[in-house]
C-alpha positions as semicolon CSV with decimal commas, in nm:
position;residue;x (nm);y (nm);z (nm)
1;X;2,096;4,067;3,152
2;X;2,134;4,018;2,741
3;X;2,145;4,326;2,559
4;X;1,892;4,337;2,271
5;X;2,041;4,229;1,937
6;X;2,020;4,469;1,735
7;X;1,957;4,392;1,370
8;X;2,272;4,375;1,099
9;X;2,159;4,622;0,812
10;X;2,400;4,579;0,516
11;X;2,635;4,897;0,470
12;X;2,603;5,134;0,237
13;X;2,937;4,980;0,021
14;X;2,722;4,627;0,012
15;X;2,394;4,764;-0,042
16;X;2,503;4,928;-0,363
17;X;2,658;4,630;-0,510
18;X;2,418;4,416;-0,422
19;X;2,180;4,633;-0,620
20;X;2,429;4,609;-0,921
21;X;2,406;4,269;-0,903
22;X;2,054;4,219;-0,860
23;X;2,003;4,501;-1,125
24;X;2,259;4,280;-1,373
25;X;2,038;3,953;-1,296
26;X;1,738;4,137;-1,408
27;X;1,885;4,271;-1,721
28;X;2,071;3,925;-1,823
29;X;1,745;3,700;-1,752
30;X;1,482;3,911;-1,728
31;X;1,239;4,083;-1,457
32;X;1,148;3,857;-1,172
33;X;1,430;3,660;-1,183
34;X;1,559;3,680;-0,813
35;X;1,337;3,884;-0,573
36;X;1,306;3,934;-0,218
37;X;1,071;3,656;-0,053
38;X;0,904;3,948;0,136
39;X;0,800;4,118;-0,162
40;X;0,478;3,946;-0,169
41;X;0,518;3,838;-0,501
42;X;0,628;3,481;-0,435
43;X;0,393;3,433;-0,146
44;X;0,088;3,322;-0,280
45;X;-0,150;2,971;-0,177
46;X;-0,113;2,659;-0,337
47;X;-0,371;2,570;-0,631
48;X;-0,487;2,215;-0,614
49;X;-0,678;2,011;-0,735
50;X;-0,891;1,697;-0,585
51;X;-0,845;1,353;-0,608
52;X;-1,203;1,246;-0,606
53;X;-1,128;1,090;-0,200
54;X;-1,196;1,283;0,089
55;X;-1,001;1,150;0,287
56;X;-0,719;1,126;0,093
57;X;-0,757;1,510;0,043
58;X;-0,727;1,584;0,406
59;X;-0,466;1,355;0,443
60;X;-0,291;1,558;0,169
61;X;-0,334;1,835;0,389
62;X;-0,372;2,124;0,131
63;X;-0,723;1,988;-0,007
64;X;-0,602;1,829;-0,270
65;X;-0,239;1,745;-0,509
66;X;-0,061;2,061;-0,549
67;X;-0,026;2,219;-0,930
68;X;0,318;2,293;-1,062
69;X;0,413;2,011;-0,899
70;X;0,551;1,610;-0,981
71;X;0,356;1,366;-0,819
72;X;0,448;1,017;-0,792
73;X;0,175;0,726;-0,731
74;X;0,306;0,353;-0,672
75;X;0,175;0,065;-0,544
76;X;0,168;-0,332;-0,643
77;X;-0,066;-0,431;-0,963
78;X;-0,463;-0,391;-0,913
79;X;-0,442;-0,194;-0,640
80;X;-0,619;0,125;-0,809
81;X;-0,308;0,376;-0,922
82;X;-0,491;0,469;-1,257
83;X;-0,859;0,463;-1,099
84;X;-0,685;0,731;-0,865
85;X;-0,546;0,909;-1,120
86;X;-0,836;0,914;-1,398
87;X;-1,084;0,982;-1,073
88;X;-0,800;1,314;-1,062
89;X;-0,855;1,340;-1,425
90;X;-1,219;1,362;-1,385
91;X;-1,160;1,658;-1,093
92;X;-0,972;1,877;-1,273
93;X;-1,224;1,830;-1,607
94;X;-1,464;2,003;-1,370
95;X;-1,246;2,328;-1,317
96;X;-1,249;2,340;-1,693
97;X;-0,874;2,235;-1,732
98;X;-0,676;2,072;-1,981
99;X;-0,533;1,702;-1,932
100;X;-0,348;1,440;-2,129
101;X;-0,305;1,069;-2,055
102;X;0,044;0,925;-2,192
103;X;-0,035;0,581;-2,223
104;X;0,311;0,410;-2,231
105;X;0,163;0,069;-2,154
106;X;-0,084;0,077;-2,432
107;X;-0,355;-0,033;-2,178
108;X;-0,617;0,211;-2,106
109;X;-1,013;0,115;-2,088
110;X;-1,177;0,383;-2,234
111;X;-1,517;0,277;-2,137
112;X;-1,391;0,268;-1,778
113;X;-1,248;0,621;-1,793
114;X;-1,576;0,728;-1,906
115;X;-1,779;0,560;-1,609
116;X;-1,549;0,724;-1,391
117;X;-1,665;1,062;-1,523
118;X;-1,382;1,186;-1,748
119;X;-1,479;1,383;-2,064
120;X;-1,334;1,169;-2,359
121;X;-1,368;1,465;-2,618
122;X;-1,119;1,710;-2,396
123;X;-0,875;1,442;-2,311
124;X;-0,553;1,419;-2,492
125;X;-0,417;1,084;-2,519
126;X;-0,097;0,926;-2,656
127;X;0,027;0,581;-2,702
128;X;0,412;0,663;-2,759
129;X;0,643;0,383;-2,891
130;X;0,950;0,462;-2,665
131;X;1,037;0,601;-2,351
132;X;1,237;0,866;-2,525
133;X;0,948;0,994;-2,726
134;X;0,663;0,980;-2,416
135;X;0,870;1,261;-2,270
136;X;0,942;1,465;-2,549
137;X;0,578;1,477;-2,581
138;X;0,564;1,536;-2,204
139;X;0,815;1,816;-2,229
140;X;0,651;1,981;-2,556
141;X;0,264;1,969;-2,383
142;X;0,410;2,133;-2,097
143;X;0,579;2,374;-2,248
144;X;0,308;2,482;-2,440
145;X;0,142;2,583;-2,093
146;X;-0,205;2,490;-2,249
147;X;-0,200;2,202;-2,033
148;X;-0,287;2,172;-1,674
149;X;-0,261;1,821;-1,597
150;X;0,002;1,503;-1,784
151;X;-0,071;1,153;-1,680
152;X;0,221;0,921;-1,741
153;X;0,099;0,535;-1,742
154;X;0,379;0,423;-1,633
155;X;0,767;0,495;-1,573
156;X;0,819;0,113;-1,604
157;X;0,686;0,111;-1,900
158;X;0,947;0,395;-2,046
159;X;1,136;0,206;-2,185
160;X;1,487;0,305;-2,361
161;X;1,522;0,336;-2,788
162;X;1,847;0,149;-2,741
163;X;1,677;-0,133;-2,517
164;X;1,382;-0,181;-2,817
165;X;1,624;-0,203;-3,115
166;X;1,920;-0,437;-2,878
167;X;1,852;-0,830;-2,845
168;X;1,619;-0,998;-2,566
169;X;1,924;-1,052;-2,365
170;X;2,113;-0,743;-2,373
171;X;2,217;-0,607;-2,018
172;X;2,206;-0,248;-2,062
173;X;2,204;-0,128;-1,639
174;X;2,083;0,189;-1,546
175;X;1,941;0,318;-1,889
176;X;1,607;0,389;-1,804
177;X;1,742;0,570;-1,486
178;X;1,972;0,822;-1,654
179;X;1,683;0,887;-1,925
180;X;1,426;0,981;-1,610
181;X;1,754;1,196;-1,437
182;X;1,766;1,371;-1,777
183;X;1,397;1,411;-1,867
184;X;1,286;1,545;-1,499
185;X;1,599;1,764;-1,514
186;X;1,460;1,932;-1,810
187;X;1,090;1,932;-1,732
188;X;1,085;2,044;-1,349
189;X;1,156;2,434;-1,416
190;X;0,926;2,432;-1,682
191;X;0,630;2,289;-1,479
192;X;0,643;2,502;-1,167
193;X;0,629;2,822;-1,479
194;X;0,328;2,688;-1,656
195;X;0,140;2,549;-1,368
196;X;0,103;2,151;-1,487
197;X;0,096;1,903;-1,268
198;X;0,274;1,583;-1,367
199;X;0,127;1,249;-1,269
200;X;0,401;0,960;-1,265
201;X;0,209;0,628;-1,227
202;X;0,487;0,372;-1,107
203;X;0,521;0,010;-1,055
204;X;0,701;-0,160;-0,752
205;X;1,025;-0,426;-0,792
206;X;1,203;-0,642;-0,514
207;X;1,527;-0,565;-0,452
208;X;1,734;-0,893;-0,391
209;X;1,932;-0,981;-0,077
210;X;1,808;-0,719;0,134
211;X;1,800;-0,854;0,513
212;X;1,672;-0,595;0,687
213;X;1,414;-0,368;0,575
214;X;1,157;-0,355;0,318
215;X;1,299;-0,507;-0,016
216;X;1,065;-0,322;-0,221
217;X;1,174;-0,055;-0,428
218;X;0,975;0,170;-0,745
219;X;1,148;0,133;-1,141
220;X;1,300;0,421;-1,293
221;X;1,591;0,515;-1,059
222;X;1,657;0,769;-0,766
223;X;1,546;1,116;-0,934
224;X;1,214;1,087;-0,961
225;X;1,187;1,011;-0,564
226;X;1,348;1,366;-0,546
227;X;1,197;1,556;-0,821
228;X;0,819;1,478;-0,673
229;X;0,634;1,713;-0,441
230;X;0,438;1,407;-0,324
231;X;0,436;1,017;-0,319
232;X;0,131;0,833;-0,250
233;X;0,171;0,461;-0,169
234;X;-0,167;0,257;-0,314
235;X;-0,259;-0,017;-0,192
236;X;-0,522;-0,307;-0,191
237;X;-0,601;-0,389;0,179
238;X;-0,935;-0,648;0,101
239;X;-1,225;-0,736;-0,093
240;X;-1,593;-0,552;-0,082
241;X;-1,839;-0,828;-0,146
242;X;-2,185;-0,825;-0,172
243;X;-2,307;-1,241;-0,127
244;X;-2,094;-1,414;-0,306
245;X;-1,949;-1,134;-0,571
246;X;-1,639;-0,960;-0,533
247;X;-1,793;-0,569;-0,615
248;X;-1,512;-0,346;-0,534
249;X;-1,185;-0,376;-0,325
250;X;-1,074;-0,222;0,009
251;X;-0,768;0,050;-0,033
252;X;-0,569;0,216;0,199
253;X;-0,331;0,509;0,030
254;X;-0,054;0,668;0,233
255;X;0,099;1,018;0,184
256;X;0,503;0,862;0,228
257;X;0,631;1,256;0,104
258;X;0,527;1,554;0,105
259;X;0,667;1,898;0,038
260;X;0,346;2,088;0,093
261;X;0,271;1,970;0,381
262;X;0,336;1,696;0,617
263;X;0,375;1,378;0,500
264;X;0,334;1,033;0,635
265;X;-0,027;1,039;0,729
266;X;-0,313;0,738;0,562
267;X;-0,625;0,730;0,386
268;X;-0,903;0,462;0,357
269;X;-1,170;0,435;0,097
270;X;-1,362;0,199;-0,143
271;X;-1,325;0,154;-0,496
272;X;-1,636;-0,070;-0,656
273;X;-1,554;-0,163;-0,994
274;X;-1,675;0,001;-1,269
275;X;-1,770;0,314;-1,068
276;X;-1,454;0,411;-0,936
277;X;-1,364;0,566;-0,559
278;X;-1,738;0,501;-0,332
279;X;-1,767;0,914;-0,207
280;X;-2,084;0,787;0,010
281;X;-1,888;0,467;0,182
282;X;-1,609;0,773;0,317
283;X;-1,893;1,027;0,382
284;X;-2,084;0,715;0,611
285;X;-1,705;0,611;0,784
286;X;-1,551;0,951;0,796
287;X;-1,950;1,111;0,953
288;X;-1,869;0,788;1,231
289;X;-1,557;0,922;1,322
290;X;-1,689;1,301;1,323
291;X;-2,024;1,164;1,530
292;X;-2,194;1,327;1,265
293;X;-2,371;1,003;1,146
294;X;-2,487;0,769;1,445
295;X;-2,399;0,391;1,412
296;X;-2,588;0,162;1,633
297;X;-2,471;-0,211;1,586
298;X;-2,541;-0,201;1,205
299;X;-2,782;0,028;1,118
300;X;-2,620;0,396;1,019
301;X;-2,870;0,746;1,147
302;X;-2,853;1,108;1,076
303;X;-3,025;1,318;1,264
304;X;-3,207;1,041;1,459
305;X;-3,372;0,947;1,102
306;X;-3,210;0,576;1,010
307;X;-3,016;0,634;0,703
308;X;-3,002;0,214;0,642
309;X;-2,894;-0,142;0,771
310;X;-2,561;-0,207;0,683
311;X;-2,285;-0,004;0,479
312;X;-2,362;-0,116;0,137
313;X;-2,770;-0,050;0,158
314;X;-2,643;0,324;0,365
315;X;-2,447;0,365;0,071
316;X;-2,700;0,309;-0,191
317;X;-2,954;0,497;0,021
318;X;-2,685;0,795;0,012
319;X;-2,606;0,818;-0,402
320;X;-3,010;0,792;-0,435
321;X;-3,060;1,098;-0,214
322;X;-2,749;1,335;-0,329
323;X;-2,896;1,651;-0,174
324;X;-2,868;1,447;0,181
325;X;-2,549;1,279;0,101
326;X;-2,394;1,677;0,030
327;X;-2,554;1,801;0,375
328;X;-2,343;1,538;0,575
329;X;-2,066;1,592;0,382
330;X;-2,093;1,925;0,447
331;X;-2,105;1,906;0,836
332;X;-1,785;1,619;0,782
333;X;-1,619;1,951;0,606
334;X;-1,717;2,191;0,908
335;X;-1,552;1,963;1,140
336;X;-1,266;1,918;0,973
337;X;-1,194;2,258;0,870
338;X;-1,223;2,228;0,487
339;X;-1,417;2,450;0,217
340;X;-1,766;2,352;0,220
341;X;-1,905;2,179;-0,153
342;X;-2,216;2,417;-0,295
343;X;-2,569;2,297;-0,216
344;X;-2,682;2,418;-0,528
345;X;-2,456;2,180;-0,745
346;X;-2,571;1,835;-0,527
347;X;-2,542;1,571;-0,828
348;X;-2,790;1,434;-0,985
349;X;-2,925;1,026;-0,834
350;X;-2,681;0,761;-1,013
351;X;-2,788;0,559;-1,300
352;X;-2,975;0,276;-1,232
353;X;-3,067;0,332;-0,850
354;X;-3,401;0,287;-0,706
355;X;-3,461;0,688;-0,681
356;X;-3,358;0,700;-1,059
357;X;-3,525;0,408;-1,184
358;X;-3,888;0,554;-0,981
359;X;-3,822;0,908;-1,158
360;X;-3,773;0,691;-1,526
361;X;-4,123;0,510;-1,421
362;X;-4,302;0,828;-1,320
363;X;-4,246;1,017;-1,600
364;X;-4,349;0,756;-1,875
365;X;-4,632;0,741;-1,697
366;X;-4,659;1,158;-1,745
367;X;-4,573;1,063;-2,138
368;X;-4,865;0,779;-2,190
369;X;-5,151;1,013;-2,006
370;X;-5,047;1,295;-2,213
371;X;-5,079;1,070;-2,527
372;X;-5,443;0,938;-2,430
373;X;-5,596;1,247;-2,281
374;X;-5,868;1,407;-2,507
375;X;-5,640;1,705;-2,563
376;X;-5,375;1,538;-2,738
377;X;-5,586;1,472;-3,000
């Protein structure tokens, strides 16, 4: 039989001088430089914040990306990295936080931001002119710790002083690489201190002569694949169309790191253009999986009451009735084990739908009798 290990307490010689040293630590850099993990201080939950998908916030695992983090998002062009990202924009608006969009490819549709429900008068913008001077700004809003939330539209798009003021067909290898090793070198500390998460939009490249394997590879070097917390992979899977128009595309985002959690696992949703990510087409697909909604060939039930025929009229039926759409939704949360949303704050019917359009109708109508009754006069 094993005798019982008995635990290893330091001696009284070590004890002492580690206490000098700690004690030396603390005076040199300050209280709460080095700590005991037990202490409780460290310990704490991770704050996040949404990304405007469901799905994509389970598959996250924590609710939602982690703040005081780097976050990488990549994927091939059109495939919805800065819907994702302004839709996270638009999330973090709602706690009352600070962002800022760095626009380093001079390419962002304001009017579209604003459909997707991002507040134009809080949001911080810049259109820098190098790569260089998008992180300084990066570095100095962070620092600040007024900010909760940096977009930067895109790392391919940082691109070197020396490469702007050299000819067209100067081979300068590895510049913008060094400046990201350098820049996320600087920045990381400082993030996890103030609390800012750090959105890196990035583009994808082929690498050449690679046999086996995939070829594809993101811009901007090695460091930033280590410096992020999470990766999401974006991409566009097919088209939504409604007759003959194209009205939104099919995307499938998977979770290829993640330090918060574990990684690797997918998420499907909609994005219709000009609206952003559809919450009612993952409330209808995700209340399938969770037999919380009943499909029967094509027509979609709650509750034995027929919700509609087909996905896109289910849909439509859904962001007309939002005090229905939050019940499911809330029963999809109770079965997956996430915080439920408040009744109270169901939103208000979309522009332009049928529910919105009757309300419009019904209350001119209010407006002409009140003109034409006796007492108005």
């Amino acid at each position: 039989m094993d005798a019982p290990v008995k635990p290893n307490p330091l001696n009284s010689e070590k004890a002492k001088a580690l206490q000098v040293a700690l004690a030396q630590i603390e005076k040199q850099f300050g209280k709460g430089t080095i700590m005991r993990l037990g202490e409780g201080e460290v310990i704490e939950d991770i704050q996040v914040v949404s990304t405007g998908s469901l799905g994509l916030d389970i598959a996250l695992g924590v609710g939602g990306l982690p703040r005081g983090r780097v976050v990488e998002i990549y994927g091939p062009e059109s495939s919805g990295k800065t819907t994702l990202t302004l839709q996270v924009i638009a999330e973090m608006q709602k706690l009352g936080g600070q962002c800022a969009f760095v626009d380093a490819e001079h390419a962002l549709d304001i009017q579209y931001a604003q459909k997707l429900g991002v507040n134009l008068q809080d949001l911080l913008i810049s259109q820098p002119d190098t790569g260089e001077q998008a992180l300084e700004i990066v570095d100095s809003l962070v620092r600040s710790g007024a900010v909760d939330l940096i977009v930067v539209d895109s790392v391919a798009a940082l691109t070197p002083k020396a490469e702007l003021e050299g000819e067209m067909g100067d081979s300068l290898p590895g510049l913008q690489a060094r400046l990201m090793s350098q820049a996320l070198r600087k920045l990381t500390a400082h993030i996890k201190k103030t609390n800012c998460m750090v959105i890196f939009i990035n583009q994808i490249r082929m690498k050449i002569g690679v046999m086996f394997g995939s070829p594809e590879t993101t811009t901007g070097g090695n460091a930033l694949k280590f410096y992020a917390s999470v990766r999401l992979d974006i991409r566009r899977t097919g088209t939504i169309k409604k007759g003959d128009d194209a009205i939104g595309n099919e995307t499938k985002v998977k979770v290829v790191k993640n330090k918060v959690a574990p990684p690797f696992k997918t998420a499907e949703f909609d994005i219709l253009f000009g609206e952003g990510i559809s919450r009612e087409g993952e409330i209808l697909d995700l209340g399938v999986v969770h037999r919380v909604v009943e499909k029967s060939g094509a027509w979609y039930a709650y509750n034995g009451e027929k919700i509609g025929q087909g996905r896109d009229n289910s849909r439509e039926f859904l962001r007309e009735n939002p005090e229905l759409r939050v019940e499911i939704e809330n029963k999809v949360r109770t079965e997956l084990g996430v915080p439920l949303l408040p009744v109270e704050e169901a939103p208000a019917p979309a522009k332009g739908g049928k529910a919105a359009k009757a309300a419009k109708a019904e209350a001119a109508e209010k407006a002409r009798e009140a003109d034409t009754s006796p007492l108005a006069e």
